[in-house]
C-alpha positions in Angstrom: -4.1 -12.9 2.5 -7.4 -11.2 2.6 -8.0 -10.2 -0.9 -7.2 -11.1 -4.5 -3.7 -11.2 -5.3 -2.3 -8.3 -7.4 1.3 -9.6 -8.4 2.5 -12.5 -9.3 6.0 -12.4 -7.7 6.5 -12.0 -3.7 7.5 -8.2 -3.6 8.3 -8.3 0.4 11.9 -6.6 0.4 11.8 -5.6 -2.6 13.5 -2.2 -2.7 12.5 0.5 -4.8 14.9 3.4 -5.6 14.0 7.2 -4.8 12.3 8.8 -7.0 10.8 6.2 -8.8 7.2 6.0 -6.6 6.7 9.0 -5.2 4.0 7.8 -2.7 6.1 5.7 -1.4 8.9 8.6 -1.2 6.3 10.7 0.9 5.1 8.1 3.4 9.0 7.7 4.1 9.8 11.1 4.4 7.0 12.4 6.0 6.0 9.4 8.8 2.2 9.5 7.1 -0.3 7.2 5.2 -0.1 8.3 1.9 -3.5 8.0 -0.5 -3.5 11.1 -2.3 -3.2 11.1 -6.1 -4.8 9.7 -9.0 -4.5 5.8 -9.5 -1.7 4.5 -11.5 -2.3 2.6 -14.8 -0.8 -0.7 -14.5 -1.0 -2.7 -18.2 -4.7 -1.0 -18.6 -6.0 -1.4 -15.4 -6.0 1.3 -12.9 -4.9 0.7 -9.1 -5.1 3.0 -6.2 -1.7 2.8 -4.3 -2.1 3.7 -0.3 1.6 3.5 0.9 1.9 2.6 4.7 5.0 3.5 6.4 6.4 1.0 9.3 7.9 2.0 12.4 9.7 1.0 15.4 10.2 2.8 18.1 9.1 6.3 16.5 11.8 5.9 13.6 10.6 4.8 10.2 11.9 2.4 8.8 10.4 1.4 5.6 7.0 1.5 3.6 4.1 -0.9 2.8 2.3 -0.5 -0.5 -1.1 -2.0 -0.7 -2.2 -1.7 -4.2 -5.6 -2.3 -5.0 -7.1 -3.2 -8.8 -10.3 -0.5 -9.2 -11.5 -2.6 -12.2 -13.2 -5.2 -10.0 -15.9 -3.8 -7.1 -16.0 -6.3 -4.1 -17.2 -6.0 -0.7 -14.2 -6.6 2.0 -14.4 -9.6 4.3 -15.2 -9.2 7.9 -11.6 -10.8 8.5 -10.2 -8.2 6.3 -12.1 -5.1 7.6 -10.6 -6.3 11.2 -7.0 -6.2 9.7 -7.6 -3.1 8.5 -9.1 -1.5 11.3 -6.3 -3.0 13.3 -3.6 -1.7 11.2 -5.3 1.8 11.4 -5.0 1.6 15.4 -1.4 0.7 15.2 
């Protein structure tokens, strides 16, 4: 983990019904990084949602949310900015 934690719970696996994130709905349906939109308000703080999807051999099969918390301004770690860069490439 690169960055502050934003849940408290694990949430890998956790499965989210249609319809109910729609980010997350278009990065499925549409193969693409999804970043569009206004933030979502999350008990008074506001978060920017990028949903990810995840592939394997051209198919989709699922999505990655990474939700960050726009209340607190911090400069990303060179570590970080390397995962990032290298999850772009992929």
């Amino acid at each position: 983990n690169t960055g502050p934690t934003s849940y408290q719970d694990d949430m890998v696996g956790h499965l989210v019904p249609r319809g109910r994130r729609p980010l997350l709905d278009a990065a499925l349906d549409e193969g693409r990084i999804v970043r569009e939109g206004d933030p979502e308000w999350r008990e008074e703080v506001p978060v920017r949602v990028e949903s990810i999807p995840v592939r394997r051999d051209g198919r989709v099969l699922g999505v990655i949310a990474r939700n960050t918390n726009l209340l607190t301004v911090r400069t990303p770690s060179r570590l970080e900015l390397t995962y990032l860069q290298s999850a772009s490439d992929l």
